[in-house]
N, C-alpha and C positions, 0 to 999 in steps of 0.2 A: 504494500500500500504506500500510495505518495504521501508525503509530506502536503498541508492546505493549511492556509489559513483565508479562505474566501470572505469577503464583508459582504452584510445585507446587500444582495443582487449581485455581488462583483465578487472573484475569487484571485488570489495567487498561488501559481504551483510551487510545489517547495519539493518537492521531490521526483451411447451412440449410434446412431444410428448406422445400417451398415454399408452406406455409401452417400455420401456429399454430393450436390449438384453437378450435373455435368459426368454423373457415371463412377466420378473416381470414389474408389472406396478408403474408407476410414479404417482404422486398425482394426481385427477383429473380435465383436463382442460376446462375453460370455463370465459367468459369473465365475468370482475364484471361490477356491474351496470354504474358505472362512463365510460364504456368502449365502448359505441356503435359512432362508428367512423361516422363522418359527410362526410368522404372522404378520397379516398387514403392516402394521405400523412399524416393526422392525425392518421390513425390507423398503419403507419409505424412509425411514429415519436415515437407515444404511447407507440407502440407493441418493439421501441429498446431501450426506456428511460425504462421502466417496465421491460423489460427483463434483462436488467442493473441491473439494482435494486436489481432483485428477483439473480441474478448470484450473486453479491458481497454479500445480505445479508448470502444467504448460503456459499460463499467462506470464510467470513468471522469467521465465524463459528472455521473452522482451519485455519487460515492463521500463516503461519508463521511454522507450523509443517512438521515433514518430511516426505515424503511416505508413509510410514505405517502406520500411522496417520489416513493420508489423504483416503490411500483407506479403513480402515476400518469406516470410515464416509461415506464413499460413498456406499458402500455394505452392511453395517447393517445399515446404518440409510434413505439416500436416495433411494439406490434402493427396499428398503423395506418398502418403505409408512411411514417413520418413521421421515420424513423430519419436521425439528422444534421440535422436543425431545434432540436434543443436542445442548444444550444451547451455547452460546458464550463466557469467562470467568467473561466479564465486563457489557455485556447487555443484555438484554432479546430478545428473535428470531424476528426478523425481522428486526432488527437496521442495514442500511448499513452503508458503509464507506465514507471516502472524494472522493472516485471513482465515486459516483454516487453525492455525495456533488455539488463537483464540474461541473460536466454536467447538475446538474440541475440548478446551477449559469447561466451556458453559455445560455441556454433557456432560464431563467430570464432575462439575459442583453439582450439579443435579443429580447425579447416582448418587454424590458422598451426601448430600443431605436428604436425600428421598423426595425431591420436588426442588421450586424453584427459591433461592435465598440468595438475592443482592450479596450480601453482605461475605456469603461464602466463596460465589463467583469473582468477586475482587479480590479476597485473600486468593485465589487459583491465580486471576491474573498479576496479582503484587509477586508470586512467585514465581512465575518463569520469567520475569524480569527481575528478580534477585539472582535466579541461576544465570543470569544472561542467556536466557536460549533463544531469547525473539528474534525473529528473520524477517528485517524489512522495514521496520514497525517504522509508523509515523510519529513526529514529532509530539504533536499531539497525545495520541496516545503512551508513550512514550514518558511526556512529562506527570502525564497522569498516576501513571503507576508509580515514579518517584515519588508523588504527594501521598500516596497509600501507604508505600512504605518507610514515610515519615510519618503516620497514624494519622492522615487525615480522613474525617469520614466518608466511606463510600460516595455517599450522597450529595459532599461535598467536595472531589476531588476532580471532576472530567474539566478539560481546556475550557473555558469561557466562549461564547460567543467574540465576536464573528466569527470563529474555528468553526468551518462544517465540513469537516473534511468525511468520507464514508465508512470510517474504520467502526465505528456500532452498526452499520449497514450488512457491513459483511460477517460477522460473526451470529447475527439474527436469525438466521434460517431455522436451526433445530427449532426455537421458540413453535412454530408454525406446526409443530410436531407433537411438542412437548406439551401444551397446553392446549388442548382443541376448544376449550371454551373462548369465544374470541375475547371477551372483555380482561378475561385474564392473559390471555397473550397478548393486546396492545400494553398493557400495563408490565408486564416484564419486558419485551422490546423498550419500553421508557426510562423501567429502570436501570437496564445493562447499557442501556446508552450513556445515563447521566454518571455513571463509572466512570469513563472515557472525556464527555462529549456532551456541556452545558446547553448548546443552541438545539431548539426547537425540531429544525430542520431535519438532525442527527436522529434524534427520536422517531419524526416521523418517516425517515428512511428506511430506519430499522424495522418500523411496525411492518410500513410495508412489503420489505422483504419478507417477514416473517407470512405475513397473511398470503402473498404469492405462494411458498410454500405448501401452505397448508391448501390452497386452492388447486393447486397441479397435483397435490397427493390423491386427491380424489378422483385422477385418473377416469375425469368425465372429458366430451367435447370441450376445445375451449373455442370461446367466441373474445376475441381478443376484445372488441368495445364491451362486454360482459364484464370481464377480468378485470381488466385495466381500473371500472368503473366500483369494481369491488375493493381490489388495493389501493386507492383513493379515498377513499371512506374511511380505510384502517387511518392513512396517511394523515389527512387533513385534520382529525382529531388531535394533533399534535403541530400541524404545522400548515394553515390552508396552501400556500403559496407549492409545496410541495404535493398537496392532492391536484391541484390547479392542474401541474405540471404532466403527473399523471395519465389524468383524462387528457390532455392534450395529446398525447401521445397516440389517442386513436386515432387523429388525423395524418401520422405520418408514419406509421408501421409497416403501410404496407408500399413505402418506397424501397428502391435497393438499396445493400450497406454504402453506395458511394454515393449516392442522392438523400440517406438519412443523415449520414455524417457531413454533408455539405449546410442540410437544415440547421446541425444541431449549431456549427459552427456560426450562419450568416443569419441565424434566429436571436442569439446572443446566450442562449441556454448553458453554453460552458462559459462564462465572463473570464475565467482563468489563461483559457486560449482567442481569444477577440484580436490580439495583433497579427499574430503566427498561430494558425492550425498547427497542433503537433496530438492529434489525439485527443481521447477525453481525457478528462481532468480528473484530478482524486477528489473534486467537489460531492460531497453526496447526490445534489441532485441530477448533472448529468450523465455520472458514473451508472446511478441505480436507473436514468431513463433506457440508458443501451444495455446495461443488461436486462430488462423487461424486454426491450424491441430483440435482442438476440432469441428470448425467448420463443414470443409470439412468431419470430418468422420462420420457425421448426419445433413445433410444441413436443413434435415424434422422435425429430432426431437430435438425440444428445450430442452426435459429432460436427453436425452441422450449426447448433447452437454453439459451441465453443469457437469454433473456426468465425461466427460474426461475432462472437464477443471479443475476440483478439485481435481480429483485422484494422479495425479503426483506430490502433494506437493509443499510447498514453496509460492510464493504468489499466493494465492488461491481465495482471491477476488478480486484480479484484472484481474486475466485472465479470471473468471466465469464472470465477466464485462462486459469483453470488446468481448467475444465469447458470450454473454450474449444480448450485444447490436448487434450484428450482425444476432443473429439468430429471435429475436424479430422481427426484422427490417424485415424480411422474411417472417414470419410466421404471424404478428398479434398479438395482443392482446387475441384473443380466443383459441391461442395455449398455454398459458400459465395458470399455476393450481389456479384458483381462489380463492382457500382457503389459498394458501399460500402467493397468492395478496393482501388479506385482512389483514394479517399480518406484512406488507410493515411502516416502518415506520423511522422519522428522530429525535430521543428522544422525541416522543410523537409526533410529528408534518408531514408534509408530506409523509399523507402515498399515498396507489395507487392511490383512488381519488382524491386529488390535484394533485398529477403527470401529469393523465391522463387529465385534465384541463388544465395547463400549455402548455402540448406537443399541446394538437388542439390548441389552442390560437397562439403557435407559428406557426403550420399548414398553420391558415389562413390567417398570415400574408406573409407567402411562396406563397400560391395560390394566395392573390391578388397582387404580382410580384412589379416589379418596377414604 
């Protein structure tokens, strides 16, 4: 995740399916052994913690590069079977970010307390920033966890506005899983934001990742003005100017990635990039609009959804993330390419098969309810 500190309207940067359009095929998919789900909600939990995973470690890949970058990574190396040949600068392929770091914290604190507790989930994340294990992590978040573990409280320790950068965006997804009641899932999306991430915006990015989640688990038709119009809803409770932005987005999804990304740029929606196009921005809300639109322009194909989450540059494993965690959540765990699940990994530690343990363990603490 980049680095933001965007002000009201204006930001600054600081930091699968089994064939893709056009015939070419995506790596092949199939479930690895750790993956045979004991029930619905494990294999959605699974299927959007893994698909997290496997988005960020490839977004990771280029993060931070500009377009052209971005799609000649996605054209000769993903959609040409050549995915895990180009290395990342600092780590060997499969290493994600603090995108998926951090959700998989939120899963932890919710096995070790039996449901959802603020207060536990920031002692998770005040510690793997005491171990220095974070990869990536934003400023922001960053200084956050410093004030945690100077004993500030939870509640009062996330960057202040104008900080909206997407880092409560991206680790929101399990939320959508973990609490199927929605009133209680906008309200944890609010409060793991304000961990991190004082401004409004953060919050409602978060809810509505969370609430996309829970809406692709349910593995009905999507009607992308439907959706869109739902995750808005979660959104704007938090933050209107963010549901706004939302329902906007019916109006342009169904252009191609090079006519969506020219909107986002000459509409003024990223402020971050307004002189120079270099990609989306680590701003919450045009980060979390392309990964919605990666969504919706392949609700079926998890390979083809990643490949538009990464093409348009800029922060590339957060949005491969978080359209990452949304299409998993849909699909399953057997839609995703096994061989590059097997690759999955947290500097040698957590790779798919502890994931996919963790995600059912949290499962079946959802199924046996309150």
């Amino acid at each position: 995740m980049q680095a933001l500190w965007p002000g009201r309207g204006a930001g600054v940067s600081g930091k699968g399916g089994r064939g893709g359009k056009g015939g070419i095929r995506s790596p092949s998919a199939s479930s690895t052994s750790a993956s045979s789900a004991s029930s619905s909600t494990a294999d959605q939990l699974a299927g959007s913690l893994l698909g997290q995973a496997l988005g960020d470690a490839l977004g990771f890949v280029v993060e931070a590069q500009p377009p052209e970058v971005a799609r000649v990574y996605v054209e000769g190396w993903l959609r040409a079977g050549r995915a895990g040949e180009w290395p990342h600068p600092q780590f060997p392929f499969g290493q994600y970010s603090d995108d998926t770091q951090l959700a998989r914290e939120l899963l932890r604190s919710f096995l070790e307390a039996r449901g959802w507790q603020p207060s536990v989930y920031a002692e998770r994340l005040a510690e793997l920033f005491r171990e220095r294990r974070d990869v990536g992590a934003g400023r922001g978040t960053r200084s956050a966890a410093v004030r945690l573990l100077m004993g500030v409280p939870w509640n009062e320790s996330g960057t202040p506005a104008p900080y909206a950068g997407n880092g409560a965006a991206m680790r929101a997804g399990p939320l959508g899983l973990l609490l199927p009641e929605q009133e209680a899932m906008c309200r944890a999306a609010r409060e793991q934001a304000r961990i991190t991430h004082l401004d409004p915006r953060c919050a409602a990015g978060a809810a509505a990742v969370a609430r996309a989640v829970a809406i692709a688990a349910a593995r009905l038709p999507i009607d992308a003005a439907g959706f869109l119009n739902e995750v808005a809803s979660c959104a704007e409770a938090e933050e209107r100017s963010v549901g706004d932005a939302i329902r906007d987005l019916a109006g342009w999804v169904a252009l191609s990635p090079a006519r969506a990304a020219r909107h986002v740029h000459e509409s003024g929606l990223d402020p971050a990039h307004m002189d120079r196009w270099q990609g989306i921005s680590a701003f919450v809300t045009p980060s979390l609009l392309w990964s919605l639109y990666a969504f919706l322009r392949s609700p079926d194909d998890y390979w083809e959804t990643i490949c538009t989450a990464i093409g348009v540059g800029g922060d590339t494993d957060t949005m491969a993330a978080i359209a990452g965690a949304v299409s998993g959540a849909r699909l399953g765990v057997a839609a995703l390419p096994a061989d590059l699940l097997a690759r999955l990994n947290d500097q040698g530690e957590w790779g798919a098969e502890a994931l996919t343990h963790l995600a059912h363990s949290c499962a079946a603490i959802v199924e046996q309810g309150p």
